[in-house]
LUMKELUM-765766 format. One record per residue (C-alpha): x, y, z; residue in one letter. Coordinates in steps of 0.5 Angstrom, whole numbers, plus 500, padded with zeros to 3 digits. Layout:
px py pz loba
X Y Z a .
...
//
This chain:
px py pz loba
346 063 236 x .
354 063 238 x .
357 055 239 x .
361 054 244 x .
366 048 246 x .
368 049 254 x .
374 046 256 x .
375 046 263 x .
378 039 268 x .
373 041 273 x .
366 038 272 x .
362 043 277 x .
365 049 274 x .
364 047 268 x .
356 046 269 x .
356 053 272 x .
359 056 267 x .
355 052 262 x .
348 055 266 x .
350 061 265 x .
352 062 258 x .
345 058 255 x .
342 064 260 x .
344 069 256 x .
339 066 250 x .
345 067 244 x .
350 062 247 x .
348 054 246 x .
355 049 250 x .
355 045 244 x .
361 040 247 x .
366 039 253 x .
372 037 255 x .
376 036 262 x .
383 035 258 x .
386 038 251 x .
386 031 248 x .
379 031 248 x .
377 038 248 x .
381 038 241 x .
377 031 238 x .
370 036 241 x .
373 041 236 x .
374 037 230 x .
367 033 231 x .
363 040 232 x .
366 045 229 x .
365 050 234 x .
363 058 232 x .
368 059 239 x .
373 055 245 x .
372 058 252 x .
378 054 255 x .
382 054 261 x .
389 054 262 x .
390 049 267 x .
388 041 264 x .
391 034 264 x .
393 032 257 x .
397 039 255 x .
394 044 258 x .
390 049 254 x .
396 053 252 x .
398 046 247 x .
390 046 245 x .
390 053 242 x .
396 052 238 x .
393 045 235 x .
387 048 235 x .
389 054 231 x .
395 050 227 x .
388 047 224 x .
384 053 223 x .
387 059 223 x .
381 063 223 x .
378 059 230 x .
376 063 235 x .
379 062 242 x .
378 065 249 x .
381 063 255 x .
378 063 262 x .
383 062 268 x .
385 065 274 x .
392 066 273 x .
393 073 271 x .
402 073 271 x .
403 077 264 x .
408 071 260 x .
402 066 262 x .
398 071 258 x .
402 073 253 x .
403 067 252 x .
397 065 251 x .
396 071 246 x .
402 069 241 x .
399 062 241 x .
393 065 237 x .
388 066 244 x .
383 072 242 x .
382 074 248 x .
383 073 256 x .
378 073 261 x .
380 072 268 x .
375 067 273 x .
376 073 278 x .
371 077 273 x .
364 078 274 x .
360 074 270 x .
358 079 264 x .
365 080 264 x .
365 073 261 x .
359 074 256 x .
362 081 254 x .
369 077 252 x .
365 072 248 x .
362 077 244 x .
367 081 242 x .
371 075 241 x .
366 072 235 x .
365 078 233 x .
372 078 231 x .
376 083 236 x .
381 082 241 x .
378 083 248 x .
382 083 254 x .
380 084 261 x .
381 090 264 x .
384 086 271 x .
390 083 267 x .
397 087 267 x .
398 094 265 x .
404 091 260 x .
400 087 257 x .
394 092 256 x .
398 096 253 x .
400 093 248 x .
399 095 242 x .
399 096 234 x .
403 102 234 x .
408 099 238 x .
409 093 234 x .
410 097 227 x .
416 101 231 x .
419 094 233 x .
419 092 224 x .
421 099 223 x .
428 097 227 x .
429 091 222 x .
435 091 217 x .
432 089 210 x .
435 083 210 x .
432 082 217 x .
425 084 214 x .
426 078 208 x .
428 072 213 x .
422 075 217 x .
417 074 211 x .
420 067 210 x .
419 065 217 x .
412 068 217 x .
409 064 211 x .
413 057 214 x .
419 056 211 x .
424 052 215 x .
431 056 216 x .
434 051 211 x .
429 053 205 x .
430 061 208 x .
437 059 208 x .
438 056 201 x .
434 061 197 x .
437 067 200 x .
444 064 199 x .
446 064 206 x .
448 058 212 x .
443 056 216 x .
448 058 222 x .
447 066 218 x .
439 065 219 x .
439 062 226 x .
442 067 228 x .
438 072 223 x .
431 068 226 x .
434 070 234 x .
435 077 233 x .
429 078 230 x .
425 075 235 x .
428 080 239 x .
427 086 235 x .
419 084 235 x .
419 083 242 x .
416 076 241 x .
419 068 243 x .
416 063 238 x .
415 062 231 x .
407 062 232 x .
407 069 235 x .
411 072 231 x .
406 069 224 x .
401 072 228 x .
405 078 228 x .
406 078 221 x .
398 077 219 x .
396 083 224 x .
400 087 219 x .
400 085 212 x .
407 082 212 x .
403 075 210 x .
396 073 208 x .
394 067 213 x .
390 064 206 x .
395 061 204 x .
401 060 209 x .
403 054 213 x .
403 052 220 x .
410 054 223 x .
415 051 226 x .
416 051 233 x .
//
């Protein structure tokens, strides 16, 4: 039985959604939240296997949820179900640490293919979303670190474990004004906007292991 937390701001939606996930026979709503705040403390209470958030919620909306979320556990899984589909809000959500996304303009069994995909530990996307973002890939990402210089690559590795500049700065014997620059080319070159997505980036190829890495600075 796959344990969910829903987080969505409107009581009727949520019902809905709830009658049919439990339909399914293999999903049980173990909690629910009509804002971040809470939805993160149901998180911390429960344990969920998996979250199903919306976006749009008071208390920091569900971007702000999914970075608290994975900044406590790296491992949790964590898809979002909205009805914007613009691909910045998306990626956005996927550089925060959301395992898939699912738009509420899906047919139902959209949504439960999406949850089981994303317990079973793989990425899902829904067909609707933009072609820029369906298109995204692994290949394209190691293209990208392929263009960092070697001294690019060694901040990018100290970023990605959690280093402050300043640490990176002092063991690489460089100003902290050289590694800021450093840290926005490369942010460039990956094709990336945050410290968070550019860990994740690291983790899907090797660069770093998530056991043992600290929470990024934002």
């Amino acid at each position: 039985m796959i344990r969910i937390l829903l987080a969505d701001d409107h009581p009727v939606v949520r019902s809905g959604y709830r009658h049919l996930l439990e339909q399914a026979g293999t999903m049980s709503v173990v909690a629910q939240a009509e804002t971040a705040d809470a939805a993160y403390a149901a998180y911390v209470e429960t344990a969920p296997d998996l979250v199903v958030t919306d976006l749009a919620m008071p208390g920091g909306g569900g971007l702000e949820l999914i970075r608290r979320v994975r900044l406590r556990d790296d491992r949790a899984r964590i898809l979002v179900f909205s009805m914007h589909d613009a691909a910045t809000l998306v990626r956005r959500a996927l550089d925060a640490g959301a395992r898939g996304y699912v738009t509420k303009a899906s047919p139902p069994e959209r949504l439960l293919d999406a949850i089981a995909a994303v317990h079973g530990g793989r990425r899902y996307l829904s067909p609707d979303l933009p072609a820029a973002i369906l298109e995204r890939d692994p290949a394209q990402e190691s293209e990208r670190l392929a263009t960092l210089s070697a001294r690019e690559f060694e901040v990018f590795r100290l970023i990605a474990q959690g280093r402050s500049l300043a640490e990176c700065a002092a063991e690489l014997k460089l100003s902290p004004k050289t590694l800021s620059n450093h840290q926005t080319v490369i942010k460039d070159k990956l094709g990336v906007s945050t410290s968070a997505a550019l860990v994740h980036l690291a983790i899907r190829h090797g660069v770093i292991d998530s056991a043992g890495q600290r929470p990024p600075l934002l």
